[in-house]
C-alpha positions in Angstrom: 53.6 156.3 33.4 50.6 158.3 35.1 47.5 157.4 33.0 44.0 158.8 33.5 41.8 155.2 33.5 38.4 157.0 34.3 36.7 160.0 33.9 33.5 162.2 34.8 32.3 165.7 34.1 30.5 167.0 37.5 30.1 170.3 37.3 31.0 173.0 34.3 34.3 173.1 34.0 35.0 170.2 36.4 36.0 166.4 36.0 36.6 164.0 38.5 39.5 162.1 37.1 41.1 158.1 38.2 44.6 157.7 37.7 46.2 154.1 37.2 47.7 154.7 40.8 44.1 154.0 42.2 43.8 158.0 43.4 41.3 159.9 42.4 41.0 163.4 41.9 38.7 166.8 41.2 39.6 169.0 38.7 38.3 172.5 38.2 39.2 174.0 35.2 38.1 177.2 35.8 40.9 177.4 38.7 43.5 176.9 35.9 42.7 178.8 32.5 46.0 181.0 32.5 47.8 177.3 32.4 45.6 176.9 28.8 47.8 179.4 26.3 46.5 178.5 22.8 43.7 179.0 20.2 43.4 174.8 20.6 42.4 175.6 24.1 40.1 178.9 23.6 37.3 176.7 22.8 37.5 174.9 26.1 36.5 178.0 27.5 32.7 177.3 25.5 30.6 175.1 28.3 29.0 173.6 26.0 32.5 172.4 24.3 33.9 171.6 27.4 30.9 169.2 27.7 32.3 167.4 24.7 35.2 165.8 26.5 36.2 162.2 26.2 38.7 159.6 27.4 39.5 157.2 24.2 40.0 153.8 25.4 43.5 153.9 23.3 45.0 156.9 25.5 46.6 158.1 28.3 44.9 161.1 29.0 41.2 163.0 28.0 40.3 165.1 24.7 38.0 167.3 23.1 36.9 166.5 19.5 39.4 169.8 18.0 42.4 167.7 19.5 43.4 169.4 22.4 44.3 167.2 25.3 45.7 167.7 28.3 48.6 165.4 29.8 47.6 163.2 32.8 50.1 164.6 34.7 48.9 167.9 34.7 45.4 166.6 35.5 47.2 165.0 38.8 49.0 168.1 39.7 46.2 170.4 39.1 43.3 168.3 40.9 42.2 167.8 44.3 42.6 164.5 46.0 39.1 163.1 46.8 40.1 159.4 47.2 43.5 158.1 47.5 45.5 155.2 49.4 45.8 156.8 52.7 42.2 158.0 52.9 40.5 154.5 51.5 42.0 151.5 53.3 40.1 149.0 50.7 42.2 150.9 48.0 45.3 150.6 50.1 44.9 146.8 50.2 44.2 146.8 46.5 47.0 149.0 45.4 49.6 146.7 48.0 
């Protein structure tokens, strides 16, 4: 099961996330608001909500304070590989 292990805001709307298969990825947000259907997600909208994000050491995935989450597997399919396996040969070793 994907899991996000780590996670960063960097910009607004944007979070660099690490998945449990050692990649790591950017997410923009902004790219992807028609995926967000919702009021739960209106708020996310709010930079200074969006600012509120957390990953809760008992999850799988990251969550504003209102409840909304979004699944880690969207994260991976949305974001933009910055560091993964082939492109970092000490994490290639790690991962086996």
């Amino acid at each position: 099961m994907l899991r996000v292990i780590a996670m960063q805001q960097t910009g607004v709307y944007q979070l660099v996330c690490t998945f449990n298969n050692g990649i790591v990825k950017t997410v923009n947000f902004a790219d992807h608001w028609d995926a967000f259907s919702g009021p739960i997600f209106q708020c996310l909208r709010d930079p200074e909500f969006f600012e509120t994000v957390i990953l809760p050491p008992d999850s799988e995935t990251i969550e504003w304070p209102n409840g909304a989450d979004v699944a880690a597997e969207f994260l991976f399919n949305i974001g933009e590989t910055i560091v993964s396996q082939q492109t970092d040969p000490v994490l290639s070793e790690m991962m086996g």
